[in-house]
N, C-alpha and C positions, 0 to 999 in steps of 0.2 A: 859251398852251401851247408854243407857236414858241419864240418869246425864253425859255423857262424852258428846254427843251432845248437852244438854242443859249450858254447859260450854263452850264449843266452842261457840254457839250462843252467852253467853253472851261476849263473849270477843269478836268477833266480830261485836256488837254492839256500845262497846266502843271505838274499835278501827279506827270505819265508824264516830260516834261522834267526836272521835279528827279529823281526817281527813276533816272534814266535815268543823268543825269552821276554822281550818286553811286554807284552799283552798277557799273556800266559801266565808270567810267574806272579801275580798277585792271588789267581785261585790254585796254585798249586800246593797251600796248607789243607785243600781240600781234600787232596789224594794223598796227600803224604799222614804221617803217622800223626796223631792229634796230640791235645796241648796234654802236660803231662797234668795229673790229676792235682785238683786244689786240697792241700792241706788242712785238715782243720786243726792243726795243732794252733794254741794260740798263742805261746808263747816262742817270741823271737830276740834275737841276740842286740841289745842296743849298743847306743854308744856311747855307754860308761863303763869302758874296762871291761868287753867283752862279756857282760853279765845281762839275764836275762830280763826282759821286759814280758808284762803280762800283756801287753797289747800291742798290736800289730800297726805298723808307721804306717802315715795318711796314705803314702801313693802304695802301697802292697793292699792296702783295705780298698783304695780305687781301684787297683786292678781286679782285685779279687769279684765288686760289685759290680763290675763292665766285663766282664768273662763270660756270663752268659749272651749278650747282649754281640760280645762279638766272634761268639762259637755258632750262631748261626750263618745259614749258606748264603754266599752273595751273588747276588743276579750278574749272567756276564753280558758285557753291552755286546753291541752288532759286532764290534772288530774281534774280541775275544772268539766270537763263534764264527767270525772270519777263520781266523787264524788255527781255529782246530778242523773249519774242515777243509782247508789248506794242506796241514797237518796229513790228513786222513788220504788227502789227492794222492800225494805225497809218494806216502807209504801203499799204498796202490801202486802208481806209476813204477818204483823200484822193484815189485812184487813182479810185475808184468815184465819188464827189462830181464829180470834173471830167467825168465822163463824163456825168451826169444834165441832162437842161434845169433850167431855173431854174421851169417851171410845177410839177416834181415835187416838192415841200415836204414834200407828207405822207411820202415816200419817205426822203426825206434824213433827215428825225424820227426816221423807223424805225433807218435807220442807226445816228444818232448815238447811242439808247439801247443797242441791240445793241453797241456797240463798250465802252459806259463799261459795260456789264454782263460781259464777259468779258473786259474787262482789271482791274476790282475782283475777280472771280473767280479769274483768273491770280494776282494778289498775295495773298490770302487763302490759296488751294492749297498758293501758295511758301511762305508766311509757316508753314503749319502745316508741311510737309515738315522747312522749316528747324529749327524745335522740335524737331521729333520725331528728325530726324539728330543734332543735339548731344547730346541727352537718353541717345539709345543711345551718342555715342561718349564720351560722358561715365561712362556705363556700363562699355563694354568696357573703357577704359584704367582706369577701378579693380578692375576682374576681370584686368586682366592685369600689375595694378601687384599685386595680392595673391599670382599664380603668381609673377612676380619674387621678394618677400619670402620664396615658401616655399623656391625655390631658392638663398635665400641664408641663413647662418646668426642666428638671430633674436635677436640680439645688442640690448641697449637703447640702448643709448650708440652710434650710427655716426660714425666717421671723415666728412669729408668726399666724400675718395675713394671710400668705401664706395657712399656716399648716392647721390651719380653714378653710382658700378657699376648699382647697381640700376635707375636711372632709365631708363638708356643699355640696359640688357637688357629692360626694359618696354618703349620705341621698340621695340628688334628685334621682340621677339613681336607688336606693331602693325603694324608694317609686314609681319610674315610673314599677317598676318590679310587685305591688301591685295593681296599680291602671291604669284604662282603658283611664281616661280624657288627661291625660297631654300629651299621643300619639294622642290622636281626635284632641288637639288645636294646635299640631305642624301640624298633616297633612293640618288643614286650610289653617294655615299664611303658608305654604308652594304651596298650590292652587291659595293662591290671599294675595300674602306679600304689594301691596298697601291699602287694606281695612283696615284703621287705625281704624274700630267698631270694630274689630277684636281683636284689642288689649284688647281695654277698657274692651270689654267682657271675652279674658281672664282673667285678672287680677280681675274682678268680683266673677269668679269661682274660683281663687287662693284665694284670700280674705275669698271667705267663706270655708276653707278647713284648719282648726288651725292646722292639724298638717303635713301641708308640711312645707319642710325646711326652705325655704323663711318668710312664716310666723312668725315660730317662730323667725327665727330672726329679722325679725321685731317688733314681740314685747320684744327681750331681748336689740334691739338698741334704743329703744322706754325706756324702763325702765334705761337702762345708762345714758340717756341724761337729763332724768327729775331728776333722783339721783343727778349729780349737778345741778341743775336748784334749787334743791327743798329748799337746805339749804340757797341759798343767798335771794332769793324771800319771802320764810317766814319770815325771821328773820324780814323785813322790812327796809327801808334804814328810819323811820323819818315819822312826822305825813305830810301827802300832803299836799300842797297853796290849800288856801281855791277858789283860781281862775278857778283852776282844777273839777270845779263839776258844769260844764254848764250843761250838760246832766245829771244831776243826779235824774230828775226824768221823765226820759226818753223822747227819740224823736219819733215825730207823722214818721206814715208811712204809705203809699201811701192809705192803706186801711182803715186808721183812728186810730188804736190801737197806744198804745205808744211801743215804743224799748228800750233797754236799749243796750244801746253801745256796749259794751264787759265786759265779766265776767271780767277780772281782771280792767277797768276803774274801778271799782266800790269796787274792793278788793285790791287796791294798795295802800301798805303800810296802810293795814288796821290793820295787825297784832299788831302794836305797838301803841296803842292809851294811853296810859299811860305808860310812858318812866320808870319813878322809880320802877313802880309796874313790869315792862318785868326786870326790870336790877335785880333783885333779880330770876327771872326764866327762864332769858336768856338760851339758850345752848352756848353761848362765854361767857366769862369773860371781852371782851373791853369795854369801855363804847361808849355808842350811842351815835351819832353828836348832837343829840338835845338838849344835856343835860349839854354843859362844864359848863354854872355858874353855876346851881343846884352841880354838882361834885366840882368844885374848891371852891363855896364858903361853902361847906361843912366844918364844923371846924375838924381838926386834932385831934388826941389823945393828951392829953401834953406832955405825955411823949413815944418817941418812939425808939427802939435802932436804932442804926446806920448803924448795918448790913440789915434792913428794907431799911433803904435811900437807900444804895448800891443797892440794889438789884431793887428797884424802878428806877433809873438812869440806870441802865443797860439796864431795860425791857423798856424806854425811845429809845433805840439807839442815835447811836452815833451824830447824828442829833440833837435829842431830838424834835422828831418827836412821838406824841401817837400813839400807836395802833389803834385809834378808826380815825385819820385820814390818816391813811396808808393802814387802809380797806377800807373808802370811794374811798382812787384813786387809788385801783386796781380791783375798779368794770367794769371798762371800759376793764382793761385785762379778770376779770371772763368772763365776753360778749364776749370778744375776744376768748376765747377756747372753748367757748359754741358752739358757731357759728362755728365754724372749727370743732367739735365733728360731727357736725350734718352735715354738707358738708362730711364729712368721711364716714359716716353712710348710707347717701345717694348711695352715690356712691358704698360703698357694696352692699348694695342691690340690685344697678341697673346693676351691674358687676355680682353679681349673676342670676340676670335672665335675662341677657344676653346668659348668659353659659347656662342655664337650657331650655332654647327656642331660639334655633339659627335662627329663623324667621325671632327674630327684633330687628337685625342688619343692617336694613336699618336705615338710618338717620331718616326717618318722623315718622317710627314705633319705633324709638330708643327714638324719643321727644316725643309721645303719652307717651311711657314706663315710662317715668321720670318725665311726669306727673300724671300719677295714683300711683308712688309709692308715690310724694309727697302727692297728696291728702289722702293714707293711713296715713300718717307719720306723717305729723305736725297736725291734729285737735286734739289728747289728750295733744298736748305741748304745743300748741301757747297761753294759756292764761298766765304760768308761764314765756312764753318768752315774751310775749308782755310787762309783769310786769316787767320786769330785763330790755327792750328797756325803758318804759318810768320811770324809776330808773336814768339810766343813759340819758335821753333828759329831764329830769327835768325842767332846766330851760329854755330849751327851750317852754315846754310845757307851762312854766308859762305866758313866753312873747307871745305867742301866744293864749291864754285862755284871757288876759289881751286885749289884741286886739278885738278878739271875739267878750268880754260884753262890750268893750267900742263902737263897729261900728255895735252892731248887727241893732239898728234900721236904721243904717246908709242908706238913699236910696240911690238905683246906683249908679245916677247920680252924686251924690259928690263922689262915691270912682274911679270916672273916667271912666264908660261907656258913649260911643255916647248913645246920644240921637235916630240916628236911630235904635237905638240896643234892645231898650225898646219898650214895649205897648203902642201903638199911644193914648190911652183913659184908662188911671188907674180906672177911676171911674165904669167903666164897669166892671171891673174883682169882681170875689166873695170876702167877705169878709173870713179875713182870708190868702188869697192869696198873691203874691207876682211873682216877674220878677224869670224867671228860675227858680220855684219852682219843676219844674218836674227833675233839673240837681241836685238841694239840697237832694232831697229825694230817688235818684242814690247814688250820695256820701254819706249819711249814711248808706247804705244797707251794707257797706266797716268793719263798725264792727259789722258785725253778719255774717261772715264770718272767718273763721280759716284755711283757704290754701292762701299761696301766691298767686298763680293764680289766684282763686276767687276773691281776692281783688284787684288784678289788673284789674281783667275785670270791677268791680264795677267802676273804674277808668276810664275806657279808656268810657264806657256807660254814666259817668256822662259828659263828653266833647263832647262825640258824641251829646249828648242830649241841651246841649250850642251850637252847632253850628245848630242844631233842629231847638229850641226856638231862635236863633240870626235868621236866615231865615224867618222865620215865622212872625215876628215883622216886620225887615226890607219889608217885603213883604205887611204887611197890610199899610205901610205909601208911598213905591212906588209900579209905577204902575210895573215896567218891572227891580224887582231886579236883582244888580249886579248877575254876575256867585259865586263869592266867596261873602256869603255878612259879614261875621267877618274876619278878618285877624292877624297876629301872634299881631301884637300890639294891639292888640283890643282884647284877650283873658285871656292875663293877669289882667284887673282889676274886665275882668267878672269872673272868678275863683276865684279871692281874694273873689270879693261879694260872692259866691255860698259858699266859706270855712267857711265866717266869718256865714253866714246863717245856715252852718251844728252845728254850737256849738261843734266842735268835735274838742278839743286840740290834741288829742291823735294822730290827722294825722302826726304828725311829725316823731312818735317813728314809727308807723306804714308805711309809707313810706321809714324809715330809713331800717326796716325791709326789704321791698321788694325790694328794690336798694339791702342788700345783698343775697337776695334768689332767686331771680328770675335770670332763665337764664339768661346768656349776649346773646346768641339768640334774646332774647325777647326785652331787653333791645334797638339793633338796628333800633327797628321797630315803629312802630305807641305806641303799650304799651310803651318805652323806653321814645318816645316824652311825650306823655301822664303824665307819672310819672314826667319827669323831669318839666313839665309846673305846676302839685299842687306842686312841693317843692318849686319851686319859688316864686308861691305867697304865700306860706308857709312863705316865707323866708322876702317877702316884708311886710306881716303884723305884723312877729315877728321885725321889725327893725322900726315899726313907734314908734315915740317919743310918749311922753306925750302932748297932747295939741292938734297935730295934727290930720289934715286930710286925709282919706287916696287917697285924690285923687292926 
């Protein structure tokens, strides 16, 4: 009877052991030492000849935005907490065993049944709970996949997009079935549906919450968009005009310290700085714009057959157009479905938590909503977007950069400010100083920024601040200034000065930008004028000649 309980126990033992590492080891990242810390360095080693890339590859940029998301703690089911207090019997039962003399045998017997009796009971317990939880959540989610359906129109045929709408508003009503919050922030905005803090503040609490629905799809809309972003921005379009690097060792800012523009000024088309050395560890095979004499004046083999030529003329088209200039002019279309991806993307999301908080479907709470989803949205993209903007504004950036260094010393007064517009006594002012420097150092704040709206406001601050500084001056030289003392024609050559003072070519690509992202809302109002008043002097200093003046 001895040795038959003593085998029992040991099979029991072994069989709490396999149980144990299989159940066990999916939460044991829990205990163990965590993930090691995320780098924000942003530059990583690509794969052209072990040389650096300014931006980090789709799945490292996926991991990185599903890191929070899967650093929090995961519930363990019935058999998991089987299996630990198994575990704990366990380690009891042995604790007791060392403690008994060796003449207590019948003791030890008792034990050893009592231990394999309610650890088969523990797993039995788990084993039925486990059923019986799946059974009902297998339940709820088709009761709440059917209120989904009635919420949406019962159409035979769905879209794709549809079929996901649905699915992704089923998750929310699951997760609202779990969680206590998402009912507190609808009863609010139902209390007091004008309190647009209300908004911001949900979407605060949604943000920090990785695994509601919204979220994730935010960061799987987030990871789509940079997947194509990634390949055309790396590759590099070409080494940049040396004209392009006014700010390259950064702009002072209001506190003193230097700035540096934006992360991709400074990484654009940095990839490719040796065009031969990338064309050997290219991911294409075309060859780069930089390089036709280096390739044509390459010498040939002497002898090559002929089904070569054929096949060369073929890969020509019927044009007899290269591949390497057939990708430069469809970069302007890649931007074109970039930009459309991400207006899609938008508008999911904001169609989704529409649906998911019927509060703010008011229009002013609907515009708060569509601003915090942007502000989640674009800051891990806008450095690869802003690179693929000043890819394609190239030359314009050049004509404008070119402007820049030839008028930076330029005083006002030659680029066509009144004189009442200016410091009545220059000599007064600190050294160092200059006219509207308080409107210059507004306007650079614009690239250290990564949401459309932010940098519009940086925009619309730097002209409020110009008509500041235009008061102020006019005010020290009469006694009883005008009511308006700058006017529309009188804003234009103060702006060009303030742009060419920012050393910032990059405004071009980056206004281009917010002409397409910013609401037309926005666009009708003060921001609207605003933007449209820097592209124009944008557009007045990219079009001075050689020689001239810009007054």
């Amino acid at each position: 009877m001895l040795k038959l309980a003593e085998q029992c126990l040991e099979r029991a033992k072994s069989s709490v052991a396999e149980l144990g590492k299989s159940q066990v080891k999916p939460a044991a990242p829990e205990k163990g030492p965590g993930p090691a810390p995320v780098s924000r360095h942003r530059r990583v080693f690509s794969d052209e000849g072990g040389k650096l890339s300014p931006f980090l590859p789709p799945e490292i940029f996926q991991k990185l935005q599903v890191a929070e998301a899967q650093s929090s703690k995961k519930e363990l089911t019935p058999l998991e907490e089987a299996s630990l207090q198994n575990q704990k019997l366990k380690a009891a039962y042995e604790a007791r065993l060392a403690r008994l003399n060796p003449s207590q045998a019948l003791q030890k017997t008792s034990l050893t049944l009592s231990l394999q009796r309610q650890m088969m009971e523990n797993l039995v317990i788990a084993k039925a709970r486990e059923e019986t939880l799946q059974r009902k959540m297998e339940e709820r989610r088709l009761r709440l996949q059917e209120a989904a359906n009635r919420r949406f129109s019962s159409s035979v045929a769905l879209t794709p997009e549809e079929q996901e709408q649905r699915e992704l508003y089923a998750a929310i009503l699951e997760y609202e079935q779990d969680h206590e919050w998402p009912r507190l922030w609808k009863s609010k905005l139902r209390r007091n549906p004008a309190d647009l803090t209300l908004v911001s503040g949900l979407f605060s609490c949604l943000l920090s919450c990785p695994d509601h629905p919204i979220c994730q799809l935010l960061r799987k809309l987030q990871c789509a968009v940079y997947s194509r972003l990634y390949p055309v921005v790396s590759r590099g379009m070409g080494d940049p005009p040396t004209c392009l690097s006014l700010d390259a060792e950064g702009l002072p800012e209001p506190g003193g310290r230097r700035l540096r523009a934006s992360q991709s000024l400074h990484c654009m088309f940095s990839v490719h700085e040796t065009n031969q050395l990338n064309l050997r560890h290219s991911l294409s095979s075309a060859p780069l714009i930089e390089d036709p004499p280096a390739l044509t004046s390459s010498p040939c083999p002497p002898q090559r057959d002929s089904s070569f030529e054929d096949l060369e003329r073929f890969l020509m088209g019927p044009e007899g157009v290269a591949p390497a200039e057939k990708k430069v002019a469809s970069l302007p279309e890649q931007l074109k479905g970039i930009v459309k991806d991400i207006h899609n993307a938008v508008d999911r999301l904001l169609s989704l938590a529409l649906l998911a908080f019927e509060g703010l479907n008011a229009a002013p709470a609907k515009d708060q909503c569509l601003a915090c989803i942007e502000e989640a949205f674009f800051p891990p993209l806008w450095a690869p977007l802003l690179a693929l903007y000043r890819s394609v504004y190239k030359a314009q950036e050049a004509a404008l950069s070119w402007g820049m260094e030839r008028h930076h010393n330029t005083p006002p007064a030659d680029m066509g400010v009144p004189s009442k517009l200016l410091p009545w006594d220059s000599a007064t002012q600190a050294p160092g100083s200059y006219p509207y420097s308080a409107a210059v150092q507004e306007l650079r704040l614009i690239a250290l920024e990564s949401c459309p709206q932010r940098k519009l406001d940086c925009i619309v601050r730097a002209l409020r601040m110009i008509c500041e500084c235009a008061e102020e001056y006019c005010g020290a030289r009469e006694s009883q200034p005008p009511a308006a003392a700058i006017g529309a024609d009188d804003l234009l050559p103060i702006l060009s000065y303030v742009a060419v003072r920012s050393s910032l070519p990059q405004l071009v690509s980056e206004c281009a930008a917010l002409e397409e992202f910013i609401h037309e809302g926005y666009l009708i109002g003060e921001e609207g004028y605003c933007l449209t008043s820097l592209q124009s002097a944008l557009a007045f200093l990219e079009s001075l000649p050689a020689g001239a003046t810009a007054k």
